[in-house]
N, C-alpha and C positions, 0 to 999 in steps of 0.2 A: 524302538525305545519307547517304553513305556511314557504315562503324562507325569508320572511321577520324578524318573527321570529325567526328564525335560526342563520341566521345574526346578531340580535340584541343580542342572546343568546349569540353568540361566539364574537361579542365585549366585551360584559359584563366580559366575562370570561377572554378574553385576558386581557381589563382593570385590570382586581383582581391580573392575575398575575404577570403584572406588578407591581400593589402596593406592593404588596407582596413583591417581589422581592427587591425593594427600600425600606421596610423597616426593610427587614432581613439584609441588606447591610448597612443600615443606622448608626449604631453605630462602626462596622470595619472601617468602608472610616472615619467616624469621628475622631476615635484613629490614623489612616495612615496619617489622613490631620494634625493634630496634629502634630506627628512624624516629618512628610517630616518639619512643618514649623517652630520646634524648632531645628533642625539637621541646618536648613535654618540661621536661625539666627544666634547660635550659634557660624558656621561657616564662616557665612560672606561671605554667597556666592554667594553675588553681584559682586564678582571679578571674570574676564575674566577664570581664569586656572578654579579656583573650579565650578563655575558655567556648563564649560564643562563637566569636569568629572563626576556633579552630572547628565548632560543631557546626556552624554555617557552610565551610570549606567544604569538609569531607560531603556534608549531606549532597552540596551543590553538585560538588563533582560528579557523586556517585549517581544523581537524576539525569548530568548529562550525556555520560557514559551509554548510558540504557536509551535517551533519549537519540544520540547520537547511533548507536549501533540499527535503532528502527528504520532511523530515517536513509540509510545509507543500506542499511535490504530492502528498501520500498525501491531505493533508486537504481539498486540492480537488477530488482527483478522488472522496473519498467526501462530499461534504458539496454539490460543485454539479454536479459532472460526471456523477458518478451511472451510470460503466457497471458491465453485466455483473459483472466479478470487475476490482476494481479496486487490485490488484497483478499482477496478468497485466499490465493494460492499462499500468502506468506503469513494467513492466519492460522492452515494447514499444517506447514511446515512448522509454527509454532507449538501446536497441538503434538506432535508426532515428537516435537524436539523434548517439551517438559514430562514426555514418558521415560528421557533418557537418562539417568541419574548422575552418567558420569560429565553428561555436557553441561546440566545446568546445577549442579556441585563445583565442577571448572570456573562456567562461567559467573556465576554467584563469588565466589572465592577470588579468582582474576578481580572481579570491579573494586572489592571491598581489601584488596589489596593498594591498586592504584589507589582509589578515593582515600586513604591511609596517606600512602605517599607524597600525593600530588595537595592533597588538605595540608596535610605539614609543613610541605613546601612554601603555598601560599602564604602562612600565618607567620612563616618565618622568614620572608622574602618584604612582609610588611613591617616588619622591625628593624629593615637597615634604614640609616639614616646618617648624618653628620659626615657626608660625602665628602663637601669643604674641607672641612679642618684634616681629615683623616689625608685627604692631597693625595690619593693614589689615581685622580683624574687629569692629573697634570703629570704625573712618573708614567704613564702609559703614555701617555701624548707624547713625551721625550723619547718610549721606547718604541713607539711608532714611528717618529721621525728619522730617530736613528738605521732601523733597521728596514726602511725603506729608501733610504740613499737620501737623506736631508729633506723630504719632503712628506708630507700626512698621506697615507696611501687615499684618501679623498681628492688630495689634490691629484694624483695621480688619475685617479675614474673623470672627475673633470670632465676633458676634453672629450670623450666616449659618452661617457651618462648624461651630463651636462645638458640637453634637450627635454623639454617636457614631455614628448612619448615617451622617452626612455626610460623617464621617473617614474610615469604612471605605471610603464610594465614593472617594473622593479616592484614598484610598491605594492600593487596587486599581488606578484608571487609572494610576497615577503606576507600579507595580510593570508594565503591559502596556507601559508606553513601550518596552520593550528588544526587546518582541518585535513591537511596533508599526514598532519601525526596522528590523529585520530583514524583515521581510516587506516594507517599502515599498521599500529595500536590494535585493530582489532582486528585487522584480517592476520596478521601476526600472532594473534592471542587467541582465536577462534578459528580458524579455518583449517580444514583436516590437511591440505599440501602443506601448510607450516609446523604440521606437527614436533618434524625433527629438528626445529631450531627454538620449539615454542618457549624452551624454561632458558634456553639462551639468551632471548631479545626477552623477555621481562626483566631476569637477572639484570643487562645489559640497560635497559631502559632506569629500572628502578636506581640502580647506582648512577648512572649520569644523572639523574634527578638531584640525590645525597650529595653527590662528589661534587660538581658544576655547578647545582643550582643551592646549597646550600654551606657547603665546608668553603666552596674556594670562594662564593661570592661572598661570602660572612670576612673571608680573611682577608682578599683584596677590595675589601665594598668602594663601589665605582658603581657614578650614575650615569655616564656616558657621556659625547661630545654635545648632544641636543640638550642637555644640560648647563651648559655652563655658563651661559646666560642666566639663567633663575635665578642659579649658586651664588652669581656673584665673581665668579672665577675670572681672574687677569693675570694674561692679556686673556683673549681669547679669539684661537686660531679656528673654529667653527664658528665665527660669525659671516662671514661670507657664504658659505654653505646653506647657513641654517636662512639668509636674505632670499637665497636662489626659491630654497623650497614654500619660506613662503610667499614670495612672490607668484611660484605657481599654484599653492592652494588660495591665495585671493583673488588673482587674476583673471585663471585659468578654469583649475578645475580642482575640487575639494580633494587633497592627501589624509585616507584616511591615518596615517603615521602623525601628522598631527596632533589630527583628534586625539589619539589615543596617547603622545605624549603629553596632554595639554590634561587628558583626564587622570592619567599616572602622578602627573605633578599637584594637581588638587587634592588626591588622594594624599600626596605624602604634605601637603599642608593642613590636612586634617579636614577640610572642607566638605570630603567627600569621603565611599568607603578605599581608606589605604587598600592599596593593589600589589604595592612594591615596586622598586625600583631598581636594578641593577645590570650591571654592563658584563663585569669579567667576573666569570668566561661565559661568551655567549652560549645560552641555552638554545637558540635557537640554532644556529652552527653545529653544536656538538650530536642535538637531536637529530637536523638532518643527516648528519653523518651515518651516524648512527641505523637509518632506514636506508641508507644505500649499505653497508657490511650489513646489514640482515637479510635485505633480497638479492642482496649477489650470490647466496646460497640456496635461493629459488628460482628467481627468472633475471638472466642474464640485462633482457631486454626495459622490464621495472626498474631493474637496479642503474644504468643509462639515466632513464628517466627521472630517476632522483637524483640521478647525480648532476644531471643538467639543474633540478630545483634547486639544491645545496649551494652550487656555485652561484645561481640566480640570489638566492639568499645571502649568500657572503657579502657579495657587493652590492645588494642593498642595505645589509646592514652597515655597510658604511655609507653608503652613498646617501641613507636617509635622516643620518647621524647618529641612529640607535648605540653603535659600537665602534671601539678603535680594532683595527686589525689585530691585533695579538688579542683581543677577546677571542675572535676565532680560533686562532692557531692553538692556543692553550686549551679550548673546547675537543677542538681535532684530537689533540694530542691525548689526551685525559679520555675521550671516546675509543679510542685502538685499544690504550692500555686494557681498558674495562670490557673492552669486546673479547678480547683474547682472555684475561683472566676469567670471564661469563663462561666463555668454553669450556675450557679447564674443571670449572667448576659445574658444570653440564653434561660433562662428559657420561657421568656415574647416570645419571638418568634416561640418557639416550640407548645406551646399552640394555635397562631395566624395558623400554620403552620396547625394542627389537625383540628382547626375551616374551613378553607379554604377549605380541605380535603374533610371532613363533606357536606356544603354547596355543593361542585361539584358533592357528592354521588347523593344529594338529585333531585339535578337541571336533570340527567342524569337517575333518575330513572324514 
């Protein structure tokens, strides 16, 4: 084969996977553009503050996306990969990677997708407010008691969690969730074994975002049980709970669940930058869910292992006070549906994906 030929070959090819590319992306940037322009309206944020904070959002995200994804091949390449000088070698692989058009078109497109999503999210997650009055902090709390046989499923952890090791491992797993979804996020969204589920778990991720972290918490807005002291709320059956915990963050040893409700709530008094506040449906439940049905279609063995996180997470979301149990189950619930319909809706590009596959076999043999 001539250079000529060769050339044309490897346009051709480049070409394909460009297309490709743009049309496995095509229907996610569409649901995100969606998102971003009904959060947009909704909000009204054509005014000078919100308009900021929506451009704050996304930027934020999108530097830590990239920042995140570095620092997390530094740590595989010293902790399993283990070469020689292992910033040479992932400056290498970076060099070798931005000659590829179709990985860093992907990956360029993937962050400016999330950063979309996840910026919307936030801007519109700092608008709920009037928790009190609206009283769906106290119809959960009834629907917790009820459906856990007259008691708050907290009372029930009690006697099990009720120890300060116990708390601190709780709280610990519950504080890795963020970086548990990040790393699942992008080895899920970049790594070639994921390939055949990859427009699946975006699909999948980006509507639990929509669905959970924005339609149902806007409709049920609920601040959670560690709340209802601030509110105002009476009686209130998270006071002994919320005694437990801080007794062991004074006492004992600093909860960062605390801190971090103590700086949520400053936020939503204006003190500070709003963060948002919301319960149902836990986002965080539905997400880990969500990473256990994604790797259960790669490695048996991860998908275990997240699923020991998830349930680590459930019951500290109650145990920390963050959430009432039916935040989770309604998360759960709303993550299947979404997983299944992701497929469905996947289906069409998996197929395109095998074709593509096929075609390169054929051309290279």
């Amino acid at each position: 084969m001539s250079n000529a030929d060769t050339q044309h070959t490897a346009v051709l090819s480049a070409a394909g996977s460009i297309g490709f590319v743009l049309n496995e992306l095509k229907l996610p940037a569409t649901v995100a553009l969606l998102y971003f322009g009904a959060v947009w309206l909704y909000l009204g944020v054509g005014s000078g503050p919100m308009l900021l904070h929506l451009a704050k959002s996304i930027a934020g995200i999108f530097l830590f996306w990239l920042v995140a994804a570095t620092v997390l091949r530094f740590i595989y390449y010293v902790h399993v990969a283990r070469p020689h000088r292992p910033i040479v070698t992932m400056f290498s692989e970076a060099k070798t990677v931005s000659r590829n058009l179709e990985t860093i078109g992907r990956g360029i497109a993937i962050l400016l997708i999330l950063s979309l999503v996840c910026g919307a999210f936030w801007t519109m997650k700092a608008q709920l407010r009037d928790f009190a009055s609206i009283g769906w902090d106290q119809r959960l709390t009834e629907i917790d008691r009820i459906i856990h046989l007259g008691k708050l499923p907290w009372e029930w952890l009690q006697p099990v969690a009720g120890y300060w090791p116990v708390t601190i491992i709780l709280n610990a797993n519950y504080q890795l969730w963020l970086l548990v979804m990040w790393m699942m996020a992008l080895y899920f969204l970049f790594a070639e074994a994921a390939c055949p589920i990859r427009k699946r778990y975006l699909l999948g991720f980006i509507l639990t975002w929509i669905v959970c972290g924005s339609v149902l918490a806007k409709t049920f807005a609920s601040a959670g049980p560690c709340y209802f002291s601030p509110l105002g709320i009476v009686p209130n059956p998270y006071a002994p709970l919320m005694d437990y915990l801080r007794a062991i963050h004074v006492d004992l040893v600093p909860l960062p669940a605390l801190w971090t409700q103590d700086l949520l709530w400053q936020g939503y008094l204006g003190k500070t930058e709003p963060l948002g506040i919301s319960a149902m449906p836990s986002l965080h439940n539905a997400v880990a869910l969500l990473n256990v049905l994604a790797a259960w279609n790669l490695s048996r063995k991860l998908a275990w292992l997240l699923a020991v996180h998830a349930l680590l997470v459930f019951v500290g979301s109650v145990h920390l006070g963050w959430h009432y149990a039916i935040d989770a189950y309604v998360g759960w619930a709303v993550v299947i549906v979404l997983w299944a319909a992701a497929g469905m809706l996947a289906r069409p590009a998996a197929a395109a994906q095998s074709a593509m596959i096929e075609t390169d076999r054929r051309r290279h043999a």
